[in-house]
VEXDREN-2710 file (C-alpha; in Angstrom, 1 decimal):
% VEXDREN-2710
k/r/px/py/pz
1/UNK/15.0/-23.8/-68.7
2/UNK/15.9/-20.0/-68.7
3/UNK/12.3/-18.8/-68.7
4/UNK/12.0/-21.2/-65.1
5/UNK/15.0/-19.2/-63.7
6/UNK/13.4/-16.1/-64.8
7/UNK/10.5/-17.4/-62.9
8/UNK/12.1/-18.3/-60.1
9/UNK/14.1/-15.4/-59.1
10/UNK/10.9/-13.5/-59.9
11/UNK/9.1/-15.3/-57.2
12/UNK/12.3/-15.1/-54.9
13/UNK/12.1/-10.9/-54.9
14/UNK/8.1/-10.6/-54.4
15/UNK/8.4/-13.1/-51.1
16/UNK/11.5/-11.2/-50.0
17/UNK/9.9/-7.5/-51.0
18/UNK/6.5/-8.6/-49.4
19/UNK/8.9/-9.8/-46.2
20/UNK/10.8/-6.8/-45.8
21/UNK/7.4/-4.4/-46.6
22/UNK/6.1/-6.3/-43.0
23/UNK/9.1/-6.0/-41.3
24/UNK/9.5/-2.2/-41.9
25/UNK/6.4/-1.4/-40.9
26/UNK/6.9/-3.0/-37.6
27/UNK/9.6/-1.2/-37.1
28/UNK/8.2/2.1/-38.2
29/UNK/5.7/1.0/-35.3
30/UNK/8.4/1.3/-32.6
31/UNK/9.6/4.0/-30.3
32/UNK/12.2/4.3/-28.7
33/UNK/13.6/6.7/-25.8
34/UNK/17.0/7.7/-25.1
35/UNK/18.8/5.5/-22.0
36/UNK/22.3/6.0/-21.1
37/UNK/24.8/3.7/-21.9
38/UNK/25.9/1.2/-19.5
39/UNK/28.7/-1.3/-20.2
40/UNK/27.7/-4.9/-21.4
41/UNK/24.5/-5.1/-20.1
42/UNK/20.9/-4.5/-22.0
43/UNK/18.1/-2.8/-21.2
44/UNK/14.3/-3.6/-20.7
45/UNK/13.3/-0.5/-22.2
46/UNK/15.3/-2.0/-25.4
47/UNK/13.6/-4.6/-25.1
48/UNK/10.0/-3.4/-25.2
49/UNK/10.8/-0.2/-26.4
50/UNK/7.2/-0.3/-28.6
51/UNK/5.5/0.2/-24.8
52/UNK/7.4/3.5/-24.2
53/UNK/6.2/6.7/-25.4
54/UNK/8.2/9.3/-24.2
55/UNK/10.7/10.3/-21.8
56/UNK/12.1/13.3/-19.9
57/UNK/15.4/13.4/-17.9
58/UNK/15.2/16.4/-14.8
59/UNK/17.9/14.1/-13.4
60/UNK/16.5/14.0/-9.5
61/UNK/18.7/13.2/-7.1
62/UNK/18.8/10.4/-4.9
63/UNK/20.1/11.0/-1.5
64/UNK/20.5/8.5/1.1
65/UNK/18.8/9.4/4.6
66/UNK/19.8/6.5/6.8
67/UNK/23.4/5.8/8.2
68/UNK/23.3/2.1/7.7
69/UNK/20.4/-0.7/6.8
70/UNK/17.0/0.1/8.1
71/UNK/14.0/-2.8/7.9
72/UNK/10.2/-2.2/7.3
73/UNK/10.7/1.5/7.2
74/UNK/7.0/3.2/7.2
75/UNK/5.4/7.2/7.7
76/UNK/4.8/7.0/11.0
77/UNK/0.7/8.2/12.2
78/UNK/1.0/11.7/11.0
79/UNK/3.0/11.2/8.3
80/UNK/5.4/13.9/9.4
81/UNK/8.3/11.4/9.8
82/UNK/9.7/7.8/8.6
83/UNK/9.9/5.4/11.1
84/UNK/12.0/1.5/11.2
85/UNK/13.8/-0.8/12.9
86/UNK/17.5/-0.3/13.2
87/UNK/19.3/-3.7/13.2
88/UNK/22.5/-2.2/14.9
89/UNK/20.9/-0.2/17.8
90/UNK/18.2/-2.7/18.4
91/UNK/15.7/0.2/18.6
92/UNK/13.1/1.9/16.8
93/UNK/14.3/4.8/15.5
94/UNK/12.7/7.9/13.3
95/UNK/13.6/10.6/10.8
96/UNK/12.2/14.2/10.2
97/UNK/12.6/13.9/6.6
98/UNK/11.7/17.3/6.1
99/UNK/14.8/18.7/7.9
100/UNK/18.1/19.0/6.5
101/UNK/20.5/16.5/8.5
102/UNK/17.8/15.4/10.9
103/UNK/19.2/13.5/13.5
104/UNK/18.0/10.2/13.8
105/UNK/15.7/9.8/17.1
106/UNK/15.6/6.3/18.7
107/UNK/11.8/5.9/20.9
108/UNK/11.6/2.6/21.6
109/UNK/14.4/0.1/22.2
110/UNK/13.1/-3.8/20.8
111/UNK/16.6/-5.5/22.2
112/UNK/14.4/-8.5/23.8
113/UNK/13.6/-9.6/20.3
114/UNK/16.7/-11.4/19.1
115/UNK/17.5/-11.1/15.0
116/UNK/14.2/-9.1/14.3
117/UNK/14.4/-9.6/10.5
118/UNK/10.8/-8.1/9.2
119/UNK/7.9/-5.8/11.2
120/UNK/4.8/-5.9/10.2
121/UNK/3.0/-2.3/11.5
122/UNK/-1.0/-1.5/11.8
123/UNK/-2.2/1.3/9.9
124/UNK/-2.7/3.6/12.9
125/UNK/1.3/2.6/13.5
126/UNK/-0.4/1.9/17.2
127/UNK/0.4/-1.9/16.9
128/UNK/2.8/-4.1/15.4
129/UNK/3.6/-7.7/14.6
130/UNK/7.5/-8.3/15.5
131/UNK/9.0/-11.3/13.1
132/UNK/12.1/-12.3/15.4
133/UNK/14.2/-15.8/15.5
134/UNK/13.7/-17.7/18.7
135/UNK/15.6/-21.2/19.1
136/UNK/16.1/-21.6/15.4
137/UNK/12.3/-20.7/15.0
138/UNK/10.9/-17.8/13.5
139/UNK/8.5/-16.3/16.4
140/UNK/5.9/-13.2/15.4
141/UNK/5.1/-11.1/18.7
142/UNK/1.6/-8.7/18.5
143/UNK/3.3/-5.7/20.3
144/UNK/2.1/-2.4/21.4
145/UNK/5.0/0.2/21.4
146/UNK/2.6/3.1/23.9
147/UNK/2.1/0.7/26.4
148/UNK/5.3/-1.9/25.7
149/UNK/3.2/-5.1/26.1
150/UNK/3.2/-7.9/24.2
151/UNK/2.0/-11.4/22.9
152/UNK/3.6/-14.2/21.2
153/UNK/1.6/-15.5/19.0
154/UNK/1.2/-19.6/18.3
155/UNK/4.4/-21.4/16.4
156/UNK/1.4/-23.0/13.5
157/UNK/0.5/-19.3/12.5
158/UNK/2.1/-18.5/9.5
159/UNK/1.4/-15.2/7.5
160/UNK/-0.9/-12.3/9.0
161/UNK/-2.5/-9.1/7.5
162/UNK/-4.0/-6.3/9.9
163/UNK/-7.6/-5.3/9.1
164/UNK/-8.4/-1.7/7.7
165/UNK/-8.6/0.3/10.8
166/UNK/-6.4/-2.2/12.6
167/UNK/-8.6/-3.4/15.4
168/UNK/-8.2/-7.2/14.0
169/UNK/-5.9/-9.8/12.4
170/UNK/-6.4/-12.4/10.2
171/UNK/-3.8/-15.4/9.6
172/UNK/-3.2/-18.6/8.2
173/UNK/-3.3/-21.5/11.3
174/UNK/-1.4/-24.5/9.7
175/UNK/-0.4/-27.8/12.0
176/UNK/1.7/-30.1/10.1
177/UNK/1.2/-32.9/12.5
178/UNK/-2.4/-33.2/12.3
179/UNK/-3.2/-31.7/8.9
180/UNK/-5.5/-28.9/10.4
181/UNK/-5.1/-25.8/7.7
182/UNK/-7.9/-22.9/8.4
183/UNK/-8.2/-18.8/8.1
184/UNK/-9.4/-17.1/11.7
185/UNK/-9.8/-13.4/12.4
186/UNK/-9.0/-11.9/16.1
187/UNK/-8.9/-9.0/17.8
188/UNK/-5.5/-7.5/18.3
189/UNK/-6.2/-6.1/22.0
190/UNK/-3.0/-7.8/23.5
191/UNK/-3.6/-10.0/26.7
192/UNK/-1.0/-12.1/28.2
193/UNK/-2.4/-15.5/27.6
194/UNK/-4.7/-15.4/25.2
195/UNK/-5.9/-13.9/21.5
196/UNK/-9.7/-12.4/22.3
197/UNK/-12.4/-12.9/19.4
198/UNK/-11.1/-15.7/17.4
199/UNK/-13.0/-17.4/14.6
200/UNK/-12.1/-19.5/12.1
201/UNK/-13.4/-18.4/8.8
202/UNK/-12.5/-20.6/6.3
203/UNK/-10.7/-24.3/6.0
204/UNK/-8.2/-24.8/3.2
205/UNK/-6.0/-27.3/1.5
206/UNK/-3.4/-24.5/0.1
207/UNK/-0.5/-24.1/2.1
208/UNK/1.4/-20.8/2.5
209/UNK/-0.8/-18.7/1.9
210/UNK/-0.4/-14.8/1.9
211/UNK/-3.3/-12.0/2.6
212/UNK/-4.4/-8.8/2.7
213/UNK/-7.5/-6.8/3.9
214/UNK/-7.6/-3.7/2.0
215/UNK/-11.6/-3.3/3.3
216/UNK/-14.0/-3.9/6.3
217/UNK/-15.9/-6.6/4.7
218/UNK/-13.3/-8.2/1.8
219/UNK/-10.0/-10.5/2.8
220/UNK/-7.9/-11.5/-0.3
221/UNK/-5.6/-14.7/-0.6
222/UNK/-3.3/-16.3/-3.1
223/UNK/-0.7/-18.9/-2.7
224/UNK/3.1/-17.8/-2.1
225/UNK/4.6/-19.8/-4.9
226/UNK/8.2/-19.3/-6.8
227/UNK/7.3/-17.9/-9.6
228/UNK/7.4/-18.1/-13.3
229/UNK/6.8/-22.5/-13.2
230/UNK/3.8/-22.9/-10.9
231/UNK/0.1/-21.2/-11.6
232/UNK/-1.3/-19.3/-8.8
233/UNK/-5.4/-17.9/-8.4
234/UNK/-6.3/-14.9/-6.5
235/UNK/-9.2/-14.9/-4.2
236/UNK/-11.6/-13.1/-2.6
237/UNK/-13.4/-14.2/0.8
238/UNK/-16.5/-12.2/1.6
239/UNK/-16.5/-12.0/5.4
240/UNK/-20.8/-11.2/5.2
241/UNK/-22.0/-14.0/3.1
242/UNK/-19.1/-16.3/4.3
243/UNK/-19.5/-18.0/0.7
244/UNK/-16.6/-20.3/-0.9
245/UNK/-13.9/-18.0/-2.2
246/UNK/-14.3/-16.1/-5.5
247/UNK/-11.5/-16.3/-7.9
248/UNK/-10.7/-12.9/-8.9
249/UNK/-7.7/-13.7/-11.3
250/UNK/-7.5/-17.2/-12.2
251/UNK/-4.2/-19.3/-12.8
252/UNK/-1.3/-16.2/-13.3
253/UNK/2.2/-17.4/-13.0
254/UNK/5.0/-15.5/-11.4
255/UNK/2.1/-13.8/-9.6
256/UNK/2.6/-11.0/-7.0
257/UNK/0.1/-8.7/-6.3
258/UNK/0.2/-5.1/-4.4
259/UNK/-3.1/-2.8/-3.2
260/UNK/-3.7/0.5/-3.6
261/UNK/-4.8/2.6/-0.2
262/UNK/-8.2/2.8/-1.2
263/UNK/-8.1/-1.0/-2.3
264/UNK/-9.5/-0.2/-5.9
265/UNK/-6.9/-1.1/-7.7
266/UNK/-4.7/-4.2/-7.5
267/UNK/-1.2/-3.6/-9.3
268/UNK/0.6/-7.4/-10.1
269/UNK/3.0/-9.0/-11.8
270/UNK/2.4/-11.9/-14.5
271/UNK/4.6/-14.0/-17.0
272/UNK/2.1/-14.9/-19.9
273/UNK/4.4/-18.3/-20.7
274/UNK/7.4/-19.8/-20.0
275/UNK/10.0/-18.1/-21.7
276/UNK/8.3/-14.8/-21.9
277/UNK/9.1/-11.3/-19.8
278/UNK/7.5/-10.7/-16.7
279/UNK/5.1/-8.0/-16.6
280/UNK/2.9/-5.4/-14.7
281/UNK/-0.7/-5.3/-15.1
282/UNK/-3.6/-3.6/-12.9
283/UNK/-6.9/-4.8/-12.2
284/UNK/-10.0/-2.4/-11.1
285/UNK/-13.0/-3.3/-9.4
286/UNK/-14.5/-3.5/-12.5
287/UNK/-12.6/-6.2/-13.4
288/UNK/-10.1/-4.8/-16.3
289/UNK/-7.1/-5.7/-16.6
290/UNK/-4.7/-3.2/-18.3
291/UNK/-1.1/-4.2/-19.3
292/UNK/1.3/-1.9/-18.8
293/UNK/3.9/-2.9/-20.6
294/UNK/6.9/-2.4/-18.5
295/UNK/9.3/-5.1/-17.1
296/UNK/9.7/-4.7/-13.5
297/UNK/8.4/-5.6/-9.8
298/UNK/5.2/-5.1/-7.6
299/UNK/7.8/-4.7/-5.0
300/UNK/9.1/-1.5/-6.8
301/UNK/6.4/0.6/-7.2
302/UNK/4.1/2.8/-5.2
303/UNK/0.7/4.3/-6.0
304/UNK/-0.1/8.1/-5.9
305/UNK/-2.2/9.0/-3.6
306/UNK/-5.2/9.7/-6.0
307/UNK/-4.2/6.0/-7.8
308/UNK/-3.7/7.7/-11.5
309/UNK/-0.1/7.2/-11.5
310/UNK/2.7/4.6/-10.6
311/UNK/6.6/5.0/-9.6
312/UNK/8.3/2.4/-10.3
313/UNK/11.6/1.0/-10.4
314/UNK/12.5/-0.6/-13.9
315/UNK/15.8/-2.6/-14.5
316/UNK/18.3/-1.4/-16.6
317/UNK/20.6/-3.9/-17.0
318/UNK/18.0/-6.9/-17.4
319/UNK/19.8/-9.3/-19.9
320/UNK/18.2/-12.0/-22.1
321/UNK/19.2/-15.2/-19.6
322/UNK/17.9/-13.1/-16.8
323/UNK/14.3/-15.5/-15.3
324/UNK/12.0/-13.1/-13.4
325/UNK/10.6/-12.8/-10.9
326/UNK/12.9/-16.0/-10.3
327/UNK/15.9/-14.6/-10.4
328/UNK/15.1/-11.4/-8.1
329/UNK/13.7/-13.1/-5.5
330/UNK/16.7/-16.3/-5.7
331/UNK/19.4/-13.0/-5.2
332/UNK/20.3/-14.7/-8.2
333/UNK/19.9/-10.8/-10.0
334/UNK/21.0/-8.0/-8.7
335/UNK/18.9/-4.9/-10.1
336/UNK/20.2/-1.7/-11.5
337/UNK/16.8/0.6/-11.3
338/UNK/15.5/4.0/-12.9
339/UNK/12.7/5.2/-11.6
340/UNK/10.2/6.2/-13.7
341/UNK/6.5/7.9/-13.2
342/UNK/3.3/6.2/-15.2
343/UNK/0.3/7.3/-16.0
344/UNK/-2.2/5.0/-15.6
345/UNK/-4.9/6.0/-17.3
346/UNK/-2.7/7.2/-20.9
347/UNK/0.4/5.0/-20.5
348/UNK/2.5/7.6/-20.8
349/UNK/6.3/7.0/-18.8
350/UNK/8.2/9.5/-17.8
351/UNK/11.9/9.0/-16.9
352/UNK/12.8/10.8/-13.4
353/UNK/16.2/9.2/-12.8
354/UNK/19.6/7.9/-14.7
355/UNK/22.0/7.2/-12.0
356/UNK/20.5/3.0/-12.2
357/UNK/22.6/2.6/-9.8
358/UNK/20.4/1.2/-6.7
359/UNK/18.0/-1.8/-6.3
360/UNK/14.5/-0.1/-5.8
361/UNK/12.6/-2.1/-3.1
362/UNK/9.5/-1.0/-1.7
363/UNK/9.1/2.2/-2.5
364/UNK/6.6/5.0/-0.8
365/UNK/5.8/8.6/-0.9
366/UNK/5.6/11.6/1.5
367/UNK/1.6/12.3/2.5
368/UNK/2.5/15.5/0.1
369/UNK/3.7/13.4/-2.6
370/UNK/6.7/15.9/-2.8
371/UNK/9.2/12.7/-1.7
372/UNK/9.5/9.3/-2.3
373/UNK/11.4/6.6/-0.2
374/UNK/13.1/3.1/-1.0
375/UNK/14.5/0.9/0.2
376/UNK/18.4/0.0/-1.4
377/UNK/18.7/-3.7/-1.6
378/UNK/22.1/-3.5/-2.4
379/UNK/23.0/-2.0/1.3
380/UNK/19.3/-2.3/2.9
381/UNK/19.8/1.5/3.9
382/UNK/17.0/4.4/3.0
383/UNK/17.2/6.4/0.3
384/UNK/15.3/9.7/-0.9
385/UNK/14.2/11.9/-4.5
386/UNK/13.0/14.8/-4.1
387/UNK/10.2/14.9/-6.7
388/UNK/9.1/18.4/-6.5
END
């Protein structure tokens, strides 16, 4: 009986020295960077801290630019100054970021459009699309701010993307009544009663669909779904050949996806299973998909200009019971953001901020790259970092 003891707590401290020789090597495996402190709440650096492999602190500072909340603010066609909607004044207004207190201008006062909530600009900035409520309805107006004209466009179409150079439009056309669901293009020369050029391109069964047109011949569309519960497909619809849609990325959930200029690279987001963290992955034309390990939002990141590098906004204070992209887009999670740089083709991250105190949405950068704008959820205004 005493030899089977012996035995036994033999066995007992090889399984446990073989378990602890795996999990210290694991651990050896990880690296960590430094994060200030903040009160009860975890980070998701902590929690994929293997992904991070360095980080440095120049501690930029964020400034904010705008008196009050600002909506679909853009570089105007030079790129010498921002440009957005201001809620209180009713107006479009700009701001010579360049200049130290620069007034803020108003050009162009939108007051017939009631409760404007999104604008939707070309990239000449020489048309727009004006998202306004209308009797209880949401009503989207193709507007020209040179010559002040402007067309509503039908109640059935739902989302819209400008073409490249702007000259076109293409939308979803969905009638509930009769069932009729297609994709048309048109020209986006503004005439009182009609939309020139229309033709419908492609009939679907998917409803709300969103879409972009990052080149001449190429239209994208995916499904705007919740999230992390329901699979969604990215397509591409060759406006040549006209052939069925090709699935680019097949059945992602919490998918969101966000183009580079040149339309080369495709940054989205992606929750590998139920249960697991959101992440942020890019796709090339090639068709690679690299992971970049990092917890966070196409909604708060921008591409360099030369599309080897990201900036991105990544929570601090994201907590285990916290669901995204669920949660963020439910206002069910309020983010606390650093901002950090990535390098796309190494992986390295490097840390630009520590204040995490704003909610990074829709960042963008100066044409010189030497600033970079946001969005603050927390108070909708515009903020700024000097970068270099």
């Amino acid at each position: 009986m005493e030899k089977f003891y012996l035995s036994l707590i033999l066995i007992i401290l090889i399984i446990a020295g073989v378990s602890a020789y795996f999990f210290l090597e694991k651990k050896e495996d990880l690296i960590e960077i430094e994060i200030p402190e903040s009160s009860n709440q975890k980070s998701p650096l902590n929690r994929n801290s293997s992904s991070f492999q360095s980080s440095v602190l120049p501690q930029l500072q964020i400034e904010k630019i705008s008196p009050a909340k600002v909506i679909s603010p853009t570089l105007n066609e030079n790129s010498s100054k921002i440009i957005y909607y201001n809620p209180e004044s009713l107006s479009l207004e700009e701001i010579d970021f360049k200049k130290e207190n620069s007034p803020y201008n108003q050009f162009l006062s939108l007051a017939k459009f009631e409760g404007i909530n999104k604008i939707l600009w070309s990239p000449e900035k020489d048309k727009l699309i004006v998202f306004w409520e209308k009797e209880g309805q949401i009503q989207k107006t193709l507007y020209n701010p040179e010559t002040q004209e402007g067309f509503d466009l039908h109640q059935n179409i739902k989302n819209i993307a400008f073409s490249p150079e702007g000259e076109k439009i293409v939308y979803q056309f969905y009638n509930s009544e009769t069932g009729e669901n297609k994709i048309s293009v048109a020209s986006t020369e503004i005439l009182e009663t009609e939309i020139l050029e229309e033709e419908d391109i492609l009939n679907t069964k998917i409803l709300d669909i969103d879409l972009y047109w990052p080149s001449e011949n190429k239209i994208f569309l995916w499904q705007n779904l919740s999230g992390v519960l329901e699979e969604n497909d990215l397509y591409q619809f060759d406006l040549v050949t006209k052939n069925p849609p090709l699935v680019v990325l097949p059945k992602k959930f919490g998918f969101k996806p966000k183009w580079s200029e040149s339309g080369k690279l495709i940054l989205f987001s992606e929750v590998p299973s139920l249960g697991e963290e959101v992440s942020l992955n890019t796709l090339n034309n090639e068709g690679e998909i690299k992971n970049l390990k990092i917890s966070s939002l196409v909604e708060k990141c921008a591409f360099d200009k030369e599309e080897k590098s990201l900036y991105c906004g990544i929570p601090k204070n994201l907590a285990p019971d916290i669901i995204l992209p669920d949660d963020y887009y439910k206002n069910l999670f309020q983010s606390q953001d650093n901002l950090f740089k990535i390098n796309l083709e190494t992986g390295e991250k490097i840390q630009l901020t520590k204040d995490a105190q704003h909610d990074i949405l829709e960042p963008f950068l100066s044409a010189d790259e030497n600033h970079l704008f946001f969005t603050n959820k927390k108070d909708g205004a515009l903020y700024s970092i000097q970068l270099e």
